[in-house]
N, C-alpha and C positions, 0 to 999 in steps of 0.2 A: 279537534280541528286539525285538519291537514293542512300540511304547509305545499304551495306550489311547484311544481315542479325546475321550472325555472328558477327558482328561489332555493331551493333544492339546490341547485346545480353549480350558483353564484355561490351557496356558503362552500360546497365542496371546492369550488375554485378558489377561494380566498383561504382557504385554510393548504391548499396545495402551495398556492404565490407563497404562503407567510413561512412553510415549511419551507421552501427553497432558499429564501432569504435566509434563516437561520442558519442553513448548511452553509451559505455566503459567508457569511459573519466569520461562522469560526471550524469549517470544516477541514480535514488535513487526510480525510481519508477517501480516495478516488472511488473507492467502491460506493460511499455516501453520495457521493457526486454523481457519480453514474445513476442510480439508483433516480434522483431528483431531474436528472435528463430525461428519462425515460418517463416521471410523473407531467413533466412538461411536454413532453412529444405527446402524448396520450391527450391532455388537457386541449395540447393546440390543435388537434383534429376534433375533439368531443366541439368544441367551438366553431370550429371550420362546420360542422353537423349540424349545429343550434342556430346559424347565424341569421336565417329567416328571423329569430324570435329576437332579435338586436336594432338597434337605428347603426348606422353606417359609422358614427362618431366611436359610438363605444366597441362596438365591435370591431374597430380600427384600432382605437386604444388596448382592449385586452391582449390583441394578437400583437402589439406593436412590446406590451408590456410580456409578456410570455417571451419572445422573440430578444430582447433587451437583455432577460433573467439567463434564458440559453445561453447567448454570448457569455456572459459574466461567466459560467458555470464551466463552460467550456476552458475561458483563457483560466482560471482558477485550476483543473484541472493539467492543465497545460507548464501554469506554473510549479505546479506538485509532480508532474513528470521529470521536469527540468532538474529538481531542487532532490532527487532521489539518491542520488550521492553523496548525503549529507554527512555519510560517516565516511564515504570517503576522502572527502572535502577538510571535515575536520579530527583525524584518527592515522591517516595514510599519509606517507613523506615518500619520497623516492629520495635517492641513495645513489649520485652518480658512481661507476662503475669503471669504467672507459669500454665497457661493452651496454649489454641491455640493463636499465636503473636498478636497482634492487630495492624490493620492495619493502616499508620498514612499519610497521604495525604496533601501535603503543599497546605494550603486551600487558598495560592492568585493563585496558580493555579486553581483550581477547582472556583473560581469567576470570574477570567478570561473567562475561557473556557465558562461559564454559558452567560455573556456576549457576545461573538461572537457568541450563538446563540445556544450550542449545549444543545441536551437534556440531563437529568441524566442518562439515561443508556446508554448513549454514550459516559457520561465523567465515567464511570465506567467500558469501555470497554477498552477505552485508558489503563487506569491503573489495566487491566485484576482482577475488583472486582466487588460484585454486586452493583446494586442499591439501597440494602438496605443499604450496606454499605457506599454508598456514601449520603445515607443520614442520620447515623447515624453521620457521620464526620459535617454534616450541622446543624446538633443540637448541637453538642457537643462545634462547633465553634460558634454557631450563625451566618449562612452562611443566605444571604436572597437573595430569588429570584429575580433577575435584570430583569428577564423577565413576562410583564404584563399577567396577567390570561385572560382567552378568555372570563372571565365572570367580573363581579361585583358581583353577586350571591354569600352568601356567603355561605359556606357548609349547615348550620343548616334552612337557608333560602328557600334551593332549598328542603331540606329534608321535607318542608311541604307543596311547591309546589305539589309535586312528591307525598306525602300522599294522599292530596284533590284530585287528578288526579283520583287515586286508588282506 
């Protein structure tokens, strides 16, 4: 027995609404959000197409409820823009100077981070600074790389490899 097309179309929708609500609930990742905008933009015109096959109630209701989820999705998204500083917010101090602040980075963060693998202009991305400043922090602290160099070569070494080469 085949199932209606129209019936069909209502379970695809209802299982679209129920996915979006879910990213609602407990989503933190924009990409996830994006993704469920886009399931809804798609949905609100497959509807906008079908509407012949509706009475005016409901098909006022779906679009009104589609239309609702967007909003929600969007300011949700909006708040997760806002809120992307969070290592800034809680990891970064500024260091008046009496010229430009200086910037002050809790360096078992930044040894951590170095450890799981990440590179220095990555852990200076996080905390929206450059690279050089995250390795002036690495002097200043005596921070040492946790992660092995690709070489044993040591700078002054390979400097006269590279001479003879020339």
């Amino acid at each position: 027995m085949s199932i209606p097309l129209q019936q069909r179309f209502e379970i695809y929708a209802t299982n679209v609404l129920r996915s979006v609500q879910r990213v609602l609930e407990d989503a933190n990742d924009i990409n996830d959000i994006e993704l469920q905008l886009t399931r809804l933009n798609i949905l609100f015109t497959m509807y906008n197409q079908m509407h012949q096959f509706y009475d005016n109630d409901t098909f006022r209701n779906r679009l009104n409820e589609i239309e609702f989820l967007r909003v929600r999705l969007e300011q949700r998204m909006g708040f997760l823009n806002s809120d992307s500083n969070f290592a800034t917010k809680n990891f970064l101090r500024k260091k008046k100077t009496g010229g430009r602040p200086k910037t002050l980075i809790n360096e078992d963060l930044i040894k951590l981070l170095r450890e799981l693998g990440f590179e220095w202009t990555k852990i200076g991305n996080l905390f929206n600074v450059s690279a050089r400043t995250i390795s002036r922090r690495r002097k200043e602290n005596n921070i040492e790389d946790t992660i092995l160099q690709y070489s044993s070569i040591s700078d002054a070494a390979l400097d006269i490899i590279v001479k003879r080469i020339k």
